[in-house]
VEXKOL-703575 format. One line per 8 residues: number of its first residue (from 1); their letters; for each residue x, y, z of N, C-alpha, C. Coordinates in steps of 0.2 Angstrom, whole numbers, plus 5000, padded with zeros to 4 digits. Atoms other than C-alpha are relative to their C-alpha. Layout:
<recs>
NUM) a) X Y Z X Y Z X Y Z; ... $
</recs>
This chain:
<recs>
1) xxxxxxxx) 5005 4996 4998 5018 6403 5686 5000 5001 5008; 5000 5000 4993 5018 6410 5702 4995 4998 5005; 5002 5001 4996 5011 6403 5716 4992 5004 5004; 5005 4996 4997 4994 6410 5721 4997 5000 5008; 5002 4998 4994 4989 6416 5739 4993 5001 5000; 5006 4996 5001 4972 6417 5742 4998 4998 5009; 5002 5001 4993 4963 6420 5760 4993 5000 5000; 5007 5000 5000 4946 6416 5764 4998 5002 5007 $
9) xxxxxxxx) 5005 4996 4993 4937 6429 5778 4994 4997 5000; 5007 5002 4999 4921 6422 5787 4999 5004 5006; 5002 4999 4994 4914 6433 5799 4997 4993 5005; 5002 5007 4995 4909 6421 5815 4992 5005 5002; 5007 4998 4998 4889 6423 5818 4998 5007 4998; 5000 4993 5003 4889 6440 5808 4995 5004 5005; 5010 4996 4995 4869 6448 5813 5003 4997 5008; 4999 5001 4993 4872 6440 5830 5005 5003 5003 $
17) xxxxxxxx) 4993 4994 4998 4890 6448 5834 5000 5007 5000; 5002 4993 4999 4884 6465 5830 4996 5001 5004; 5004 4999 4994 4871 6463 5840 5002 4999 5008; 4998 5000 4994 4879 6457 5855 5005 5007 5001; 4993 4995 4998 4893 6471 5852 4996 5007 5002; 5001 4993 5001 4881 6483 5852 4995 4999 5006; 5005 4999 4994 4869 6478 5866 5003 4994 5003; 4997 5005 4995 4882 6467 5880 4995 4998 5002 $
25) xxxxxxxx) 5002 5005 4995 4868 6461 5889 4998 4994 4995; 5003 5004 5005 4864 6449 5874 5006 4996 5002; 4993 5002 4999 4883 6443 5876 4997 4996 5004; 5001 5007 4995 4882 6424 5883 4994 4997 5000; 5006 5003 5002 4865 6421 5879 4998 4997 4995; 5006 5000 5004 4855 6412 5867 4997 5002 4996; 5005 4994 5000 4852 6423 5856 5002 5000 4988; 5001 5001 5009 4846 6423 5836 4996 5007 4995 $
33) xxxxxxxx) 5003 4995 5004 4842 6436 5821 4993 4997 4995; 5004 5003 5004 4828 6433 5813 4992 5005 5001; 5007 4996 5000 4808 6438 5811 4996 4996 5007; 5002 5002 4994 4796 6433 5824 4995 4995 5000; 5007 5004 5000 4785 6418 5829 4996 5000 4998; 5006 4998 5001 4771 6424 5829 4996 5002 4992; 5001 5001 5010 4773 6428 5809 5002 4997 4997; 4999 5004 5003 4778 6412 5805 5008 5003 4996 $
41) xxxxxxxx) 4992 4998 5003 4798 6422 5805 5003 4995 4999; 4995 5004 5002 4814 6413 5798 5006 5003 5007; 4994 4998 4997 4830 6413 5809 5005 5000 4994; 4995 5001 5006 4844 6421 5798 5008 4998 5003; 4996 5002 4998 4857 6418 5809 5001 5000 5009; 5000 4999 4993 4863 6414 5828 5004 5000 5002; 4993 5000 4998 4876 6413 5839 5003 4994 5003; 4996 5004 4998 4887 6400 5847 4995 4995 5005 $
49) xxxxxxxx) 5005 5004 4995 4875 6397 5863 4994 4996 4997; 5009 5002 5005 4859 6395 5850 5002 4993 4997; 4997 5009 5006 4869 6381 5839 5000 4995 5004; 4999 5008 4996 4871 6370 5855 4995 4999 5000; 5008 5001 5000 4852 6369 5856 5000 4995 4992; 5003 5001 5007 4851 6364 5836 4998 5006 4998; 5006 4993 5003 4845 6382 5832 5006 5000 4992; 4998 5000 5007 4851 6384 5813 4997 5005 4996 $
57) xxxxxxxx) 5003 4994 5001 4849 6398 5803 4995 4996 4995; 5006 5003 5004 4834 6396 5789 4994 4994 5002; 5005 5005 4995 4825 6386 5803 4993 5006 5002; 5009 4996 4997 4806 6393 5808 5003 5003 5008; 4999 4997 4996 4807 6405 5821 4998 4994 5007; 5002 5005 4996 4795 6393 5829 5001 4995 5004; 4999 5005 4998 4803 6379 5830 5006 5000 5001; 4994 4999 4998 4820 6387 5836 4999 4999 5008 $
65) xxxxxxxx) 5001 4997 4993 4812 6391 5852 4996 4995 5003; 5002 5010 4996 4803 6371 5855 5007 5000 5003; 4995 5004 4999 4822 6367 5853 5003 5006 5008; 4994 4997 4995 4829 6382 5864 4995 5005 5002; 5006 4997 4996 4814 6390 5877 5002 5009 5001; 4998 4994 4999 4827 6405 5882 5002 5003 4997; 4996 4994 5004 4830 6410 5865 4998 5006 5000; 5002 4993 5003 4831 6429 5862 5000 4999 4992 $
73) xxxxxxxx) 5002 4997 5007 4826 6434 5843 4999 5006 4999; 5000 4994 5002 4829 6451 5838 4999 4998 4992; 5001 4998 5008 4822 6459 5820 5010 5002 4999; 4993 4999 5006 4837 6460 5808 5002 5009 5000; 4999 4992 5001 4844 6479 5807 5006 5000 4996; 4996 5002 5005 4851 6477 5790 5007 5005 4998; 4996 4995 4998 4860 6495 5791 5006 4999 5001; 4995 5002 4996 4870 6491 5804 5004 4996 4997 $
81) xxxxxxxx) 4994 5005 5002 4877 6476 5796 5004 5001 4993; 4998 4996 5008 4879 6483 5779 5007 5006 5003; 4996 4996 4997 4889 6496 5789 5008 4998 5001; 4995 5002 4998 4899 6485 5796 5004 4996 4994; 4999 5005 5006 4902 6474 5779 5005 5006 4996; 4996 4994 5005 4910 6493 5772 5006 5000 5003; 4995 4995 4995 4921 6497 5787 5005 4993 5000; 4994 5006 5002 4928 6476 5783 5001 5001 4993 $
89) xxxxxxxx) 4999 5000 5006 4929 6479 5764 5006 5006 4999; 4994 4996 4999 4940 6494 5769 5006 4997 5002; 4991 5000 4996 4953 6486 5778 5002 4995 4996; 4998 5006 5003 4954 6472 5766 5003 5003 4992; 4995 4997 5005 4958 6486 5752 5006 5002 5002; 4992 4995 4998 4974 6492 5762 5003 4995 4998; 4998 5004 5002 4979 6475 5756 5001 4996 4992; 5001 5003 5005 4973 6469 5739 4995 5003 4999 $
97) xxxxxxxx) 5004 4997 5003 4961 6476 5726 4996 4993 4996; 5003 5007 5005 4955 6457 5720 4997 4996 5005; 5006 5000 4994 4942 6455 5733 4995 4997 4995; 5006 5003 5003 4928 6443 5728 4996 4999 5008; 5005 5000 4999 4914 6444 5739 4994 4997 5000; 5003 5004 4999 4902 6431 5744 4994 5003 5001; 5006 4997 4998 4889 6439 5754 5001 5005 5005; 4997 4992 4996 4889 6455 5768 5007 4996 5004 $
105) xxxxxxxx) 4996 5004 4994 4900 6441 5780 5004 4995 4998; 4997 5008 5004 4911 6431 5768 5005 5004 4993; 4995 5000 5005 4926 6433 5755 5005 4999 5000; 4994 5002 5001 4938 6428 5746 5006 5008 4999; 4996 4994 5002 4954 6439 5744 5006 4997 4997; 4994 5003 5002 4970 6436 5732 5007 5004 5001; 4996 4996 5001 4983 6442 5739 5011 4998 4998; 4994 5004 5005 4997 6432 5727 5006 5008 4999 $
113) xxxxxxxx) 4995 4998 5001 5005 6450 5724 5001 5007 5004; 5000 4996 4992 5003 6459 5741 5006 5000 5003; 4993 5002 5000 5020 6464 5746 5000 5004 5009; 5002 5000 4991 5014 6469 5766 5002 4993 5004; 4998 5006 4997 5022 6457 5777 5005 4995 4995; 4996 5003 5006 5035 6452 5763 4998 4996 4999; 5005 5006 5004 5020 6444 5754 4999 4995 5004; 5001 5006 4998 5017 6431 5769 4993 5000 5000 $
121) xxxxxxxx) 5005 5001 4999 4999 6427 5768 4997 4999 5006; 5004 5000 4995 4997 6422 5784 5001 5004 5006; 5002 4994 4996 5001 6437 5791 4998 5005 4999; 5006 4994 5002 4991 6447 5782 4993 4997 5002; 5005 5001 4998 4978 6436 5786 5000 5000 5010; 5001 4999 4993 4983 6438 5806 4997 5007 4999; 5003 4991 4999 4983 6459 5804 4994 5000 4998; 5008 4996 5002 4964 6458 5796 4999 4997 5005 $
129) xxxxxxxx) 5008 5005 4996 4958 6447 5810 5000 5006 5005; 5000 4995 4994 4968 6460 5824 4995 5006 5000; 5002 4990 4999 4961 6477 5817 4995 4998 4997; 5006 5000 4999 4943 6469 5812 4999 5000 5008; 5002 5000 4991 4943 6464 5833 5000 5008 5004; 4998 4994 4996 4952 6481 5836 4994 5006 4997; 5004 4994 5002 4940 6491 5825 4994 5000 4999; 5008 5002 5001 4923 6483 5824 4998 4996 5007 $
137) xxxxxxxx) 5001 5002 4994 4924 6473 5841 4997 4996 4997; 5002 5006 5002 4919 6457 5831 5006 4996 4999; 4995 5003 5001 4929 6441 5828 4998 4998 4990; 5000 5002 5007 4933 6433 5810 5005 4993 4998; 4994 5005 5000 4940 6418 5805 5004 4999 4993; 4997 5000 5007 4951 6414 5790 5003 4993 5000; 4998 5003 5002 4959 6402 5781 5005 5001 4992; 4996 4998 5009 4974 6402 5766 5003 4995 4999 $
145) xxxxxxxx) 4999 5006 5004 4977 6390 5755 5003 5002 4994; 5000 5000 5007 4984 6390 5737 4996 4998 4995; 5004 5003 5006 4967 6387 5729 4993 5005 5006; 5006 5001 4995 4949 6393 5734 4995 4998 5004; 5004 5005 4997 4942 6377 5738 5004 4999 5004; 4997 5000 4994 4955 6376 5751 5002 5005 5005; 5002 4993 4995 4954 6394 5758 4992 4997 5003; 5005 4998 4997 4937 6393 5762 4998 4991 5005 $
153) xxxxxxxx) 4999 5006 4993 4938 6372 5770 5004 5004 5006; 4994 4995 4994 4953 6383 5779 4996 5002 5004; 5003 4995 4997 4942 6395 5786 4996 4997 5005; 5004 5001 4997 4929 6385 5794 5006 4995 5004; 4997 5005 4997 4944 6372 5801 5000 5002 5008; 5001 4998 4992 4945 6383 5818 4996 5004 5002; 5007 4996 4998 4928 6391 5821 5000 5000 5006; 4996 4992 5001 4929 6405 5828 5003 5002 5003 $
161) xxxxxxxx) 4995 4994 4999 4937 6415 5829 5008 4997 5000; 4995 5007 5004 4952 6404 5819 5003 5004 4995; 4993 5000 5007 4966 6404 5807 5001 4993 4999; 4996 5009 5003 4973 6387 5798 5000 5001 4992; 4995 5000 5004 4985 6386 5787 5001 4996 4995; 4997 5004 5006 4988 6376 5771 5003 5002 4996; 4995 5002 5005 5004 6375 5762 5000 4998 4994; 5001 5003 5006 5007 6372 5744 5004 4992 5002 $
169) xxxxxxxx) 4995 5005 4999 5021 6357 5753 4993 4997 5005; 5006 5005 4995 5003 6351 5765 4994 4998 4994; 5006 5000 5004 4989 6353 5751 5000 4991 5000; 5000 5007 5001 4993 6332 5746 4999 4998 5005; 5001 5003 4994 4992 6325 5763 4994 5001 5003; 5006 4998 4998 4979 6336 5768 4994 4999 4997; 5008 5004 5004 4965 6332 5755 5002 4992 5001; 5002 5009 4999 4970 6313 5757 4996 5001 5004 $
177) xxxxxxxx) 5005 5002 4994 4962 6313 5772 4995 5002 5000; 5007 4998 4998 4948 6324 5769 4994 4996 5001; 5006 5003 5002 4930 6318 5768 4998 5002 4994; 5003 4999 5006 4922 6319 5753 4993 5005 5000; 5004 4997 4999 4908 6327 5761 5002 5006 4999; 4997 4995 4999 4920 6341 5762 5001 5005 4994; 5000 4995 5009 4921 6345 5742 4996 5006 4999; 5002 4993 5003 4915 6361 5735 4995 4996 4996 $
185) xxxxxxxx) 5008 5004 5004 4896 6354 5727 4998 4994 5001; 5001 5006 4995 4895 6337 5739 4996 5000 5002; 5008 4998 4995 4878 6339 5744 5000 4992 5003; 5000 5006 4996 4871 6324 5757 4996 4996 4990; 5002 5005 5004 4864 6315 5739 5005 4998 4997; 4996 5002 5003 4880 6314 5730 5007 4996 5007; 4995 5002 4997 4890 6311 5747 4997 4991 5001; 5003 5008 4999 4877 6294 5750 5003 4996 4993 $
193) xxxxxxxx) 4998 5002 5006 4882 6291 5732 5008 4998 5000; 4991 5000 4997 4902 6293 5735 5000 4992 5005; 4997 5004 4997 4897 6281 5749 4999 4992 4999; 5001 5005 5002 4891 6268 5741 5005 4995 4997; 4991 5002 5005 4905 6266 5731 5005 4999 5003; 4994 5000 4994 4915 6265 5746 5006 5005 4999; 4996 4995 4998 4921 6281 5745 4998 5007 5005; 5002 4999 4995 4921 6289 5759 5005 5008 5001 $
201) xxxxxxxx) 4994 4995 5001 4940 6299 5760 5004 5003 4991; 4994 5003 5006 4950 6305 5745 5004 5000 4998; 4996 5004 5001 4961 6297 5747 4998 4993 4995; 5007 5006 5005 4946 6282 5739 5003 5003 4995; 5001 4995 5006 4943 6295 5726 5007 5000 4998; 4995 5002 5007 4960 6294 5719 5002 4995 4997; 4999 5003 5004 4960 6279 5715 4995 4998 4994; 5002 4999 5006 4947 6281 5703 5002 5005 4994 $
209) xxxxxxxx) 4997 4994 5007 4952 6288 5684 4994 5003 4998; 5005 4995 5000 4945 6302 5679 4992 4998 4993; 5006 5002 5004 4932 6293 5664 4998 4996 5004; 5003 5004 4995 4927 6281 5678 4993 5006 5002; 5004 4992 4998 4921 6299 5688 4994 5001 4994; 5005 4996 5006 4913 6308 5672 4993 4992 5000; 5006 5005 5002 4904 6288 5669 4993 5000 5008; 5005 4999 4996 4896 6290 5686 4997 5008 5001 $
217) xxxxxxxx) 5002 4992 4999 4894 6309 5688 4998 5001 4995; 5002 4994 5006 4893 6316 5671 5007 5006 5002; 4994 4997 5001 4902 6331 5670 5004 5002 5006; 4997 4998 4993 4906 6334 5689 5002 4994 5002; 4993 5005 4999 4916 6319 5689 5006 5001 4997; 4994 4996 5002 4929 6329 5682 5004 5004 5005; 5000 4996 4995 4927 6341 5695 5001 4996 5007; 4998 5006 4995 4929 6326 5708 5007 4998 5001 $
225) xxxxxxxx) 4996 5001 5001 4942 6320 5701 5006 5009 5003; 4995 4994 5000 4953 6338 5701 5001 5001 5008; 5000 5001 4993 4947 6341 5720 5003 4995 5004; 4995 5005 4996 4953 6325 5727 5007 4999 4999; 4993 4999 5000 4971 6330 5723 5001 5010 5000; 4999 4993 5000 4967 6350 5728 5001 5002 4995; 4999 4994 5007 4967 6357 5710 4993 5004 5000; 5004 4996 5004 4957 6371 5708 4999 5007 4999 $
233) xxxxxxxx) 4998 4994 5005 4958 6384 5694 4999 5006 5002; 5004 4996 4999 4947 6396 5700 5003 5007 5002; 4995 4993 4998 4953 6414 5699 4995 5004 5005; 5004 4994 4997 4946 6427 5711 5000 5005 4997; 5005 4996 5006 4933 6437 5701 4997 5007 5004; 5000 4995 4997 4932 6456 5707 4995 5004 4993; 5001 4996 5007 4923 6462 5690 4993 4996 5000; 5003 5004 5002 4908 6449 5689 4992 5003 5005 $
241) xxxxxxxx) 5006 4999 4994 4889 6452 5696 4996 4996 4999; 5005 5004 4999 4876 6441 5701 4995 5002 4996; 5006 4999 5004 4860 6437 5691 4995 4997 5003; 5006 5003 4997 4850 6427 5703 5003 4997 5006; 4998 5003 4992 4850 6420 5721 4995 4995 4999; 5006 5005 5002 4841 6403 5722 5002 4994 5006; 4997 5007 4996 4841 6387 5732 4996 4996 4999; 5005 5009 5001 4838 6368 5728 5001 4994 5004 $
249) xxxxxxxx) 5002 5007 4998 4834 6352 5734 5001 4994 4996; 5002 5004 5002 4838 6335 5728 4998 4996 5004; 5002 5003 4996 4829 6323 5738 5003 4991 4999; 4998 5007 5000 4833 6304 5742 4995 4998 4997; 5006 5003 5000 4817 6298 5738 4995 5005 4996; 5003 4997 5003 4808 6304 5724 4993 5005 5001; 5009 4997 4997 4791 6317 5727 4996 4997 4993; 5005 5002 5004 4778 6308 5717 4993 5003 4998 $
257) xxxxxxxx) 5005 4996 5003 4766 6323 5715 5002 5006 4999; 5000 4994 4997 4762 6339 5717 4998 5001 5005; 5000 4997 4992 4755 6338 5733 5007 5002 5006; 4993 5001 4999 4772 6331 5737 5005 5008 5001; 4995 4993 5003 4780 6346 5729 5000 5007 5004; 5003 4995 4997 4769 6358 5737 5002 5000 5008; 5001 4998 4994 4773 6354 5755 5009 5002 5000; 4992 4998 5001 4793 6355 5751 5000 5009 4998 $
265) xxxxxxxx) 4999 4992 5004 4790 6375 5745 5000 5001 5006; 4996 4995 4996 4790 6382 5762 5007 5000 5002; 4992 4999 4996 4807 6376 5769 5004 5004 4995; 4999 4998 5003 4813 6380 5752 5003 5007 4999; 4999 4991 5001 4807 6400 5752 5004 5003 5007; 4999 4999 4996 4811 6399 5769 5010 5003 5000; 4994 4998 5002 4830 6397 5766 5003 5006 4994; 4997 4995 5007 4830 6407 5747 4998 5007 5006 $
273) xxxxxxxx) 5000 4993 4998 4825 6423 5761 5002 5002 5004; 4995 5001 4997 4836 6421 5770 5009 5002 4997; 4995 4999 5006 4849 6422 5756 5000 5008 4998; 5000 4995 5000 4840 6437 5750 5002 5005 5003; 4998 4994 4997 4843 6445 5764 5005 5003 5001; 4994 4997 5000 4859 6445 5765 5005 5003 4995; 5001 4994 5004 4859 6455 5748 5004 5007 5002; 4999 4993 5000 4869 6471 5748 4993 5003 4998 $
281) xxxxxxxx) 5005 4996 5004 4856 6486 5742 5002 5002 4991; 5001 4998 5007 4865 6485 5725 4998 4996 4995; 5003 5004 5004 4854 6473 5721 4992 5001 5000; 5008 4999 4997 4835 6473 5721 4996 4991 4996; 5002 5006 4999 4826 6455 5722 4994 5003 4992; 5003 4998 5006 4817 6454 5703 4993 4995 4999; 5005 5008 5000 4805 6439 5696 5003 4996 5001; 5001 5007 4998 4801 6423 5704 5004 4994 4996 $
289) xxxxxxxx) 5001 5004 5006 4807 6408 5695 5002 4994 5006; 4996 5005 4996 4809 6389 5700 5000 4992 4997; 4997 5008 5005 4818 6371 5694 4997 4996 5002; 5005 5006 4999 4808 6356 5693 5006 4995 4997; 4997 5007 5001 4822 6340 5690 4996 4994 5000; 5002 5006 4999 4812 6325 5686 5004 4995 4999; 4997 5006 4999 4816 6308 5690 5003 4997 4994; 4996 5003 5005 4822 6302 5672 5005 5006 5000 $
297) xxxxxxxx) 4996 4994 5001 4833 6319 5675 5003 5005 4994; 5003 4994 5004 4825 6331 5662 4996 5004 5006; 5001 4996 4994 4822 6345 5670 4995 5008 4996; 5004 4996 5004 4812 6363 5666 5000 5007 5006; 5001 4993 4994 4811 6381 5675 4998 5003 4996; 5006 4997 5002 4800 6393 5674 4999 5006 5005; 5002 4994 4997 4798 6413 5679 4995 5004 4998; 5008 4997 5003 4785 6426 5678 5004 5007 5003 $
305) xxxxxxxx) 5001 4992 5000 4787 6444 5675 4996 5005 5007; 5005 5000 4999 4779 6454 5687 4996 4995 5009; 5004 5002 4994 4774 6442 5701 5004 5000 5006; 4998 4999 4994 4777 6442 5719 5006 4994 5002; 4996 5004 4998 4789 6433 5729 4997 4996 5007; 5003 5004 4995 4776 6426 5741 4997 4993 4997; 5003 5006 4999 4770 6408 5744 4998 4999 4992; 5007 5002 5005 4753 6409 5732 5005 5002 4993 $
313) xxxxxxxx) 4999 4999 5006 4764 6415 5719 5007 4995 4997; 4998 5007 5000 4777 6400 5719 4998 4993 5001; 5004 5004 5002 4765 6390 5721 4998 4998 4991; 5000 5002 5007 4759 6392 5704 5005 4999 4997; 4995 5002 5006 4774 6394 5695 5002 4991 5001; 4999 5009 5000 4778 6375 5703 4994 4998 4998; 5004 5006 5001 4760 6369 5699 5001 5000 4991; 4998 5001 5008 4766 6374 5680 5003 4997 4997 $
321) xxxxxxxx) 4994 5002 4998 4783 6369 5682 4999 4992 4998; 5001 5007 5000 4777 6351 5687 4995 4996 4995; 5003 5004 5006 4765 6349 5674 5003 5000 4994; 4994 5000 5008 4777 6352 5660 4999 4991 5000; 4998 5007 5004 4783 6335 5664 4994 4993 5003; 5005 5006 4999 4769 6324 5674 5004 4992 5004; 4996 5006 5000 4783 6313 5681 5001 5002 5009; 4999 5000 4994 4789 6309 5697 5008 5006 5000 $
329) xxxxxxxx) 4992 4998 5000 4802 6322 5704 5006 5000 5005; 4996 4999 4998 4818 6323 5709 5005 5004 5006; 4998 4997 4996 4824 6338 5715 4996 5007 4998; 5004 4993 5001 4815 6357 5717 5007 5005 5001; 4996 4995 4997 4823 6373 5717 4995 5006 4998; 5004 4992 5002 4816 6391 5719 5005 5006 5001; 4994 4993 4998 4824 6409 5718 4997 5004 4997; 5002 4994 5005 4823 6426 5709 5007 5005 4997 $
337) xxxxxxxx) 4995 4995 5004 4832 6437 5697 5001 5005 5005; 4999 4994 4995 4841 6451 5704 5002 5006 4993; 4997 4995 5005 4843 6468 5696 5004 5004 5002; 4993 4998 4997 4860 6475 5697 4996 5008 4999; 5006 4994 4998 4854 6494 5705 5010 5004 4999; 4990 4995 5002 4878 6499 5702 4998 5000 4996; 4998 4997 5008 4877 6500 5684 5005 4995 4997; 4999 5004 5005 4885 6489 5670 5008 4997 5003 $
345) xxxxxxxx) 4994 5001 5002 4902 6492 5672 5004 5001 5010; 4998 4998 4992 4904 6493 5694 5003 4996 5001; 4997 5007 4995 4915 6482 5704 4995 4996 5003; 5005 5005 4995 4906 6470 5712 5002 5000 5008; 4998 4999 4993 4906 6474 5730 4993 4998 5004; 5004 5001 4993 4894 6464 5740 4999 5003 5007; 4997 4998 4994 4903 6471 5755 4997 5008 5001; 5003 4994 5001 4893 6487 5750 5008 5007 4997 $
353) xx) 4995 4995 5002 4902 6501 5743 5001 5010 5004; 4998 4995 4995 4911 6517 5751 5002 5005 4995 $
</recs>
């Protein structure tokens, strides 16, 4: 079978980079997209100078600007970025047609039968960073690997404005050393878990067999197992659309109510609109729903036709939610259906269509 190429693009600071390119004096500042203080806005994203402070995207505008007094905060000008997500999704077709798309500022690309650059992957990922720089005045970083849970660790290896390399002759050596935190679905409660076990590298992780895994994880100790020796199957999916945007929580320490439950919903919506946001238009945000995991780890979700996407209306569906089971919980999650606005049988192009 031949060898698959896959490269992973990450725009660096997305919102914020179009914002600097479009208005220099922002350039070397401080400086975050997001809503405003004063309406209890979310930061959706910042730039390089904002993260030495701690500014982080899906942080209260509020409490960006404790951490860092000089910050600027520009409103979001979704257009613009949407714009720009088209004018990268063109240059990335002069190359491949198996484009998978994350969100406006993120994709995977396969280009295993790209015969540009006599098939080198990592010169076709040079050419997209030069003529995104040359044509959009923004940077990008990438990463290619033969899988793409190692394209996109790739990607993030030299931020930003980056390239890094993995080899089908490096992949072994490489994942030895990784961290485990580093896996594709390692959240901080399963990495504490990982580490208790004293596994920390996996290089650990392969000394465990894979019915050890599955007896501690369940079925993502399979998925353990395969990562800690770089396998993973995963095709890039150019045909497929989203059905929902959501985002969870498992907590170290159980929430023993509802009150509990209730004060964890802001950070929550705070993050899921953030997400929303960066929605292309061919979707439209539909009904609320959200995950209750209790402590014995039965679980139950619950949406509503019809109801808004504010606070008050999350609140109830969690004060349902949580009475199903009456137990102490786990983990929350909130989110909402989206209705695909392309039609049935469209490409999937987060990256907007042209």
């Amino acid at each position: 079978m031949t060898q698959r190429k896959i490269i992973h693009v990450d725009c660096d600071c997305f919102y914020a980079a179009i914002e600097m390119r479009d208005d220099p004096r922002l350039a070397g500042n401080p400086l975050a997209v997001g809503g405003s203080a004063e309406k209890r806005g979310v930061i959706a994203t910042c730039n390089y100078e904002a993260r030495a402070y701690g500014v982080r995207s899906a942080m209260s505008s509020r409490h960006a600007l404790k951490l860092c007094p000089d910050l600027t905060i520009v409103k979001p000008r979704m257009d613009a970025y949407k714009e720009a997500s088209r004018e990268i999704l063109l240059i990335f077709r002069d190359y491949t047609d198996r484009i998978e798309p994350l969100s406006l500022d993120e994709a995977y690309l396969d280009v295993s039968g790209c015969e540009h650059f006599g098939g080198s992957a990592t010169r076709i990922a040079q050419d997209i960073r030069r003529r995104v720089s040359s044509q959009l005045h923004i940077t990008v970083s990438a990463g290619v690997a033969p899988n793409k849970f190692l394209a996109k660790i790739a990607s993030d290896w030299r931020k930003p404005n980056g390239l890094f390399v993995i080899t089908p002759d490096q992949v072994e050596d490489f994942v030895a050393a990784l961290p485990v935190s580093k896996l594709h679905g390692v959240g901080k409660v399963t990495a504490d878990k990982l580490g208790r076990l004293g596994i920390i590298t996996c290089e650990q992780l392969r000394e465990w067999t894979k019915l050890a895994l599955v007896r501690e994880f369940g079925s993502f100790g399979e998925r353990l197992w395969n990562l800690s020796r770089g396998i993973d199957e995963r095709v890039v999916q150019n045909d497929s659309r989203r059905q929902s945007v959501s985002v969870e929580n498992t907590y170290d320490v159980d929430l023993p109510d509802l009150a509990s439950c209730l004060e964890k919903l802001p950070e929550l919506l705070a993050t899921l609109d953030v997400r929303v946001s960066r929605m292309d238009s061919s979707y439209r945000p539909g009904k609320p729903f959200v995950k209750v995991k209790f402590h014995d780890f039965t679980q139950t979700t619950l949406e509503q036709q019809g109801a808004g996407r504010d606070i008050a209306s999350y609140t109830q569906l969690l004060t349902q939610a949580i009475s199903r089971g009456g137990k102490p919980v786990r983990l929350l999650g909130v989110g909402v259906r989206l209705q695909d606005l392309s039609g049935g049988h469209e490409q999937l192009e987060l990256f907007g269509r042209v």
